[in-house]
N, C-alpha and C positions, 0 to 999 in steps of 0.2 A: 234563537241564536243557533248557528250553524253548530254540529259536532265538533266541529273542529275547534272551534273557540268558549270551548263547555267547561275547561277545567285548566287548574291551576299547572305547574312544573313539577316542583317538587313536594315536599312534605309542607304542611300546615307553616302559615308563618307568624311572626310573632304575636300579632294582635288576635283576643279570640272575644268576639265568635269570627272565624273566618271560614275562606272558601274551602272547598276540602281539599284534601292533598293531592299530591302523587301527578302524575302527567295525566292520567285519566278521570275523566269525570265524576260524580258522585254518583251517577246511575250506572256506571263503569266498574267502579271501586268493588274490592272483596269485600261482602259483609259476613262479617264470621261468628257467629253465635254460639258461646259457649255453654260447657256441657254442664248441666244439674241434675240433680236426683227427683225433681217434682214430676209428679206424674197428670195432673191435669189441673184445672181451674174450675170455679164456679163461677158461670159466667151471672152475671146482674140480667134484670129483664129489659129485655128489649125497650128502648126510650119510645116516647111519644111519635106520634108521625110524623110531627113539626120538628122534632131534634132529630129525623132519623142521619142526618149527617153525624151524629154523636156516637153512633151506634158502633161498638166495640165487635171484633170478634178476640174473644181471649186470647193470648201467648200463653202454649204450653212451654211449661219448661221442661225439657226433654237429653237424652244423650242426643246431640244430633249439632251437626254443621252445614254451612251451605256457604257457597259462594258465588258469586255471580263474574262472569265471565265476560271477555271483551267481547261482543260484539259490533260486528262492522256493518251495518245495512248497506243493502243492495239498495240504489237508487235509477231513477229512471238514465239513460241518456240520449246520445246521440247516434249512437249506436246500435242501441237496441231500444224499442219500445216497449220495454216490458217490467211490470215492480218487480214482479220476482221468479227470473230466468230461473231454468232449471239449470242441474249442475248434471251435467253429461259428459264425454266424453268427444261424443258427435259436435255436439252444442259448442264446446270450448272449440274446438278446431272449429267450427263455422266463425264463432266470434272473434278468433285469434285471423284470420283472412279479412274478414269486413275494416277491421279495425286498423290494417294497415294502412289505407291508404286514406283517411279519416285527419287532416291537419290538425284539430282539436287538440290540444293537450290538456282537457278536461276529460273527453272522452278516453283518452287514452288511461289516465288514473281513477278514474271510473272501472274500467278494463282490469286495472292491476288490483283493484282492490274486490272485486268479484272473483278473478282467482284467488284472492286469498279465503274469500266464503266456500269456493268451488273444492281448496286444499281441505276444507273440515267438513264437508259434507256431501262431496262424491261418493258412492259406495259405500255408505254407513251400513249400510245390509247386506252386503256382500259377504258371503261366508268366506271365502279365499281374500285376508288385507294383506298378507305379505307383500304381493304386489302392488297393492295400491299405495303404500307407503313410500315406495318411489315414487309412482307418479304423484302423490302428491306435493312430495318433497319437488319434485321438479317444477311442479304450477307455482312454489314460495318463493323458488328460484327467478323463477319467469317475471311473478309481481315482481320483486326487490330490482330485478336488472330493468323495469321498465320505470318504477319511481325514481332508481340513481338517474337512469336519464332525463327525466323529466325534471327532474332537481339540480342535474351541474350542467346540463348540455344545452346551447342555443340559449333562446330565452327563458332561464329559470323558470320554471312555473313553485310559485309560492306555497299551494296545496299541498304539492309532491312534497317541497323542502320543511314544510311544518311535519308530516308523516314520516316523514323519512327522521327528522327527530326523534319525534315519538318515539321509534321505534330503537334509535340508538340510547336513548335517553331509558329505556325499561327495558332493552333485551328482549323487545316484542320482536318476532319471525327467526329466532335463531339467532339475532345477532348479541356480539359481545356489549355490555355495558360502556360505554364511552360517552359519557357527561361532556368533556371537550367538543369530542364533535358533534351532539346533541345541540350545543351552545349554538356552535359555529352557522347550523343549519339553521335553528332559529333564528338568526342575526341577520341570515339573509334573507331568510320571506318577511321579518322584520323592516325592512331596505325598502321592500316590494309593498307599505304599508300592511300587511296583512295581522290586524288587531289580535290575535289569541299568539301570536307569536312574538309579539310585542312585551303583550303580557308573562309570557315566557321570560321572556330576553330579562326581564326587571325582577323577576321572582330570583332569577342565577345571578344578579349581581347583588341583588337584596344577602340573600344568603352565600353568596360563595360557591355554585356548582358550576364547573366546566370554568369560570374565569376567578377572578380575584372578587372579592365582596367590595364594592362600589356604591354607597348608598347614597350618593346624589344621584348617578347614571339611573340609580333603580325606579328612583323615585319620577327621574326626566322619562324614564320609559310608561312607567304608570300612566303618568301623562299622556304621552303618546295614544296606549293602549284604551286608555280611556276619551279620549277626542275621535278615536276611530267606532268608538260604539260599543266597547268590550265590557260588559257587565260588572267582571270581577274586578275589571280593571279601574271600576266606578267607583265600588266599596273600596276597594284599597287607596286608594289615592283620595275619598272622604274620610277615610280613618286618617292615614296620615298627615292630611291638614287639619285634622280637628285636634289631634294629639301632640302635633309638632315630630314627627319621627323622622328616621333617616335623614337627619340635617336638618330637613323642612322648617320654616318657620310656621307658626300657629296660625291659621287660618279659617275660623269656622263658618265664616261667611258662605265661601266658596265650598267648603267641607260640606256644610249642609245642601248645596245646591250640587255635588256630585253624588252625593248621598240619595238624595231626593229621583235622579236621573235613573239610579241603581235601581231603587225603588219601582218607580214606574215601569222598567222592564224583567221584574225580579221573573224566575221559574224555578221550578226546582229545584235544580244545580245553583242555583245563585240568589237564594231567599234571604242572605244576610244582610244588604243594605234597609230589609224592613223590620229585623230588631233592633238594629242600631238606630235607625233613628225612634223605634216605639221604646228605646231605656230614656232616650231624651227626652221624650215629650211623657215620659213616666215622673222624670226627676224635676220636682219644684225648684230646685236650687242649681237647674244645666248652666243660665245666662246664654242658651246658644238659641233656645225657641222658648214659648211660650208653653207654659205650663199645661198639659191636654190629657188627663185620663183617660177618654171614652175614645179620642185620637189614639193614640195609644194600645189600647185593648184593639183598636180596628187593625193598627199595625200587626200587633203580635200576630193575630186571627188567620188574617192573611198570610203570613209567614208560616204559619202552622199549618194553614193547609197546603201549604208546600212540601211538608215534611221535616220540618225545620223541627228537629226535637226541642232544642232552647225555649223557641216561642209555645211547644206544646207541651213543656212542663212550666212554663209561666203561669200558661190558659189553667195547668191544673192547679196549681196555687189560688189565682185569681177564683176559680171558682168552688174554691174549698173555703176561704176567708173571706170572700166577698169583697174585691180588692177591683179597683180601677173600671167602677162600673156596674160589677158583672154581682150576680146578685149570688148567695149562699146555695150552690148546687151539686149534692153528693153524684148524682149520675155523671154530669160534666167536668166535673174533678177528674173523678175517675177514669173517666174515658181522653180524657186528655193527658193524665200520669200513663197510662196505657198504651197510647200511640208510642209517648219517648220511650217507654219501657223498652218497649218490644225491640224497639233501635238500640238496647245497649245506654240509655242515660241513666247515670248511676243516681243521682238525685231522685229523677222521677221511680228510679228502683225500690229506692227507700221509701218514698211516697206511699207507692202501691202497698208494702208493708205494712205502714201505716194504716192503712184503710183495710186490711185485711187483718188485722189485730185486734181490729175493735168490729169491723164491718159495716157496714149499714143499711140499716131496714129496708127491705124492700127492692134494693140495690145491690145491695154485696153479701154475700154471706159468708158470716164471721170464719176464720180460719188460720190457727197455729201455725201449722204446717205453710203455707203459703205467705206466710207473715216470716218465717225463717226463714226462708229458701227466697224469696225477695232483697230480704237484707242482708241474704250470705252475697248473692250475684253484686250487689254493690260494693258490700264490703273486700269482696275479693279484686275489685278495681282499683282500690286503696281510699276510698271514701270513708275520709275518719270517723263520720257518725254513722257508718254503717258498721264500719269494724266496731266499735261502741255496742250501737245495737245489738250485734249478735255474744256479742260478751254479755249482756241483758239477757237475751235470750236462753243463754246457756246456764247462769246465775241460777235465773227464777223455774227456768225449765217450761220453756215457753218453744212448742215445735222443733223441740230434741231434746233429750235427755241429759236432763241437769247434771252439770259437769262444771265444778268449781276451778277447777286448771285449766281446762279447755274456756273457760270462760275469760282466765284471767291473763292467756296467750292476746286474746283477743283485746282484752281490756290497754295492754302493753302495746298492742300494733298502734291503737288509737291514742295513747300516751305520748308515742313515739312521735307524735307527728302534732302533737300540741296541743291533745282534745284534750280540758279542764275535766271535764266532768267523770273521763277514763280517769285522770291522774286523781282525783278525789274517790273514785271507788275502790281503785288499787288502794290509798291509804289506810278506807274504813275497811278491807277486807285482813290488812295485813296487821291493824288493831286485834282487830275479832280474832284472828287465829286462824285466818283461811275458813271459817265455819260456816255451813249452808246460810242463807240466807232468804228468812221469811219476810217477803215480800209482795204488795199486794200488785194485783194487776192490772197494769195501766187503764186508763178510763179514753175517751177518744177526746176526750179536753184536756188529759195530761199530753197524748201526740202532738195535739193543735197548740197545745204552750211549751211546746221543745221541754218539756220535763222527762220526754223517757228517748226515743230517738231521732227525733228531728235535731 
């Protein structure tokens, strides 16, 4: 699927697991990794040669952030035969002359979006930027006045008027944030069928950005978005007939066979129509398909190797209980809680705790400290059985230093939010008199029966 039709509008929408948010794609999006006190891992041995796709490289938990940033690839055109022009100053004036007199207006937004490559990476080594900071200001310039034209003048071109969004809609190149006219632009390469802007158009009435919330309109654009080919726009519009939402009536007929569409062209960016339909064919009692475990596990799998944390803290379950197939495998648990970890799944966070509490032979080697700092990182996402957990930990003095208040802060976050088994510890503790507490240390068949914190 083209970039341009890789990602949703705005933030996350109602139903979850869904596509990811924001106007930019998931390979787009900032991933921001917060900071912890762990200083490295013990990595398990290397799997078999037949599992080497299983094969883990640990997450250090570290002070450290990163973010990944938009980029815009250079592509070939008509203009220039070449993947990836240098960024000159010669260069730009030779290409700024060819391209005038070039009818394309593909080429030409081609053009405007290599000067905006050409604005970040001209004279990166230049010891004198004072200077170039103009000119590069002036190439952002240059882009923006050749996509406005490309977008309201003569024959619209549809490209220009989804970018030009974009960029009104996130305050990409300098400009102000305006959702209206973000909309407005969308609506028009909408007009022009152009599917991810379609998809746009129905995400802003779904929720309310730039016009009024309209959840018939949202759902007729779904539609749309999705008859034209738009992946996301396949999941969304199979959730909403299977669920009945935005007005919709119940339909899982058709929910399944857009679902199914979804599936077939899933990638990275848009791996959700293959969990959704591997919970259905998990669930004996759907009535939407027939009942498929081992269907199922091939869903998730697939999904998982997409990067789809969901599916790849399922796969870790599945192969820590032996569930939908998949046979009793501590390597593969592992390494599958591991993948989502490293993403920020708080579930799979606690998982790895789990397995690091107890360890396993040959596999993992046992470790407090990582068994802590695993279920602090979840519990600090508000994951009630991780906030739990580390009140456990703090209790028994399990990879930090036993601390009865500081346990029972914890105990209270996890209360707060409706975990029985917090509000039941807070009682026996506030019987006893607040008094240490001699307790034995979990076994890895107390984690596996949710007896300490699952």
């Amino acid at each position: 699927m083209p970039p341009s039709q890789s990602a949703p509008y705005l933030g996350p929408g109602p139903y979850q697991p869904g596509p990811p948010g924001a106007y930019l794609g998931a390979s787009q999006a900032s991933l921001v990794r917060g900071p912890s006190n762990a200083s490295s891992f013990q990595a398990p041995p290397p799997p078999p040669p037949e599992e080497v796709e299983f094969e883990m490289n640990r997450p250090r938990l570290q002070r450290s952030e990163t973010a990944a940033s938009v980029s815009l690839k250079t592509q070939k055109t008509k203009a220039i035969d070449l993947s990836a022009p240098p960024y000159t100053k010669e260069y730009i004036d030779q290409y700024r002359q060819r391209i005038k007199d070039d009818p394309d207006p593909e080429a030409h937004f081609q053009y405007a979006k290599y000067l905006i490559d050409a604005a970040k990476k001209i004279g990166t080594d230049a010891k004198e930027q004072r200077g170039l900071r103009k000119y590069r200001d002036s190439l952002i310039q240059e882009s923006l006045k050749v996509i406005r034209r490309l977008a309201t003048q003569g024959e619209p071109y549809d490209e220009a008027q989804f970018f030009l969004a974009n960029c009104h809609g996130t305050g990409m190149l300098g400009l102000q944030v305006d959702h209206e006219r973000a909309y407005h632009l969308y609506l028009q390469a909408a007009k022009q069928n152009h599917a991810a802007a379609c998809y746009r158009v129905a995400v802003c009435n779904e929720i309310g950005a730039g016009t009024k919330a309209d959840p018939q309109r949202a759902a007729a654009f779904y539609r749309k978005a999705a008859s034209l080919g738009d992946t996301a726009a396949m999941y969304k519009l199979g959730v909403i007939l299977l669920r009945g939402l935005l007005k919709q009536q119940p339909n899982p007929r058709e929910a399944i066979g857009w679902l199914r569409r979804a599936a077939e062209q899933a990638d990275e960016e848009n791996p959700h129509a293959l969990h959704e339909l591997a919970m259905l064919y998990e669930n004996p009692t759907n009535g939407v398909v027939p009942h498929d475990p081992a269907y199922a596990k091939e869903l998730y799998t697939r999904a998982a190797h997409l990067g789809y944390t969901h599916s790849q803290f399922k796969l870790g379950q599945c192969y820590e209980y032996g569930t939908l197939t998949c046979p009793v495998d501590p390597r593969r648990s592992i390494a599958w809680y591991t993948k989502a970890a490293e993403k920020g799944h708080a579930e799979a966070e606690l998982a790895l705790s789990g397995w690091y509490l107890t360890g396993s032979e040959g596999v993992l080697k046992q470790s407090d400290s990582e068994a802590y700092l695993w279920a602090r990182r979840a519990a600090n996402k508000g994951l009630s059985k991780a906030e739990y957990a580390v009140g456990y930990y703090a209790e028994v003095g399990i990879g930090v230093k036993q601390d009865i208040e500081f346990a029972k802060r914890w105990y209270m976050r996890a209360a707060a939010q409706g975990n029985k088994r917090a509000m039941n510890r807070l009682t026996e503790m506030k019987r006893n008199g607040n008094k240490r507490a001699n307790m034995a240390r979990p076994t890895r068949q107390d984690a596996k029966d949710e007896c300490v914190i699952v």
